[in-house]
N, C-alpha and C positions, 0 to 999 in steps of 0.2 A: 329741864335738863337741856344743857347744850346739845345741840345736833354735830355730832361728831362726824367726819369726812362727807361734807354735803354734797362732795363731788363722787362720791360712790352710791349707785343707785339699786335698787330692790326690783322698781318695777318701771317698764318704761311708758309710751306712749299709754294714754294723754296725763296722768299725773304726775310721772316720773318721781314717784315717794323713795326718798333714800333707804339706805339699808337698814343706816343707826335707827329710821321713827317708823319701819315694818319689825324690826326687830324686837325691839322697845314694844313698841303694842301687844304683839305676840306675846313678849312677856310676861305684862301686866293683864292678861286674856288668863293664859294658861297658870298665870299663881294665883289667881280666884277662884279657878278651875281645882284647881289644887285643895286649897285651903276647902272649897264644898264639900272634898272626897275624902277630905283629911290625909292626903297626901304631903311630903314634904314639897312645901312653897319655893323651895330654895332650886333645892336638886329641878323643880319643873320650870324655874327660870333659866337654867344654866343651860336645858336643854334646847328652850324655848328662843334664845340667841345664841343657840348653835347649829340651831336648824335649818338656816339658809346659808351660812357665812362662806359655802362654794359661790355666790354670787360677785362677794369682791373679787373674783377670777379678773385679769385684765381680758382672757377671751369674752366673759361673758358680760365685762362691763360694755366692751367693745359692740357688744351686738344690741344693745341697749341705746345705742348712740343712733340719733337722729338722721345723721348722714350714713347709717351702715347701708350695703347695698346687698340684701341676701342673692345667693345664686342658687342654681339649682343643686348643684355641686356639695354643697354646706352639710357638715353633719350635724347632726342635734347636739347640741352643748348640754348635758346635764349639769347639774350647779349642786 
């Protein structure tokens, strides 16, 4: 599958893995998960790439960035 917005990232220093191939993994993690417990597959994908999608925040892509400069001042960004 195409890696969709490769410039929106999940995690940063040192792999800096996009959102779309942490999302995607998660996915395919938790509807195996699923399918073991005989849960529905589906319902545990939808959750499973909804689970982070506060990370395309521009604050929080922002702080993901290489040049960010934290201060002390900074509040915690929840995603």
């Amino acid at each position: 599958m195409e890696n969709i917005c490769p410039h929106i990232k999940a995690k940063g220093k040192p792999e800096y893995t996009t959102l779309f191939n942490h999302l995607n993994d998660v996915a395919n993690v938790v509807e195996r998960i699923a399918d073991y417990l005989n849960m529905d597959k589906q319902i545990a994908r939808y959750g499973a790439v909804l689970h982070d999608i506060g990370k395309a925040s521009p604050i929080f892509q922002q702080r993901l960035s290489p040049s960010y400069k934290r201060r002390d001042t900074d509040k915690p960004f929840r995603h």
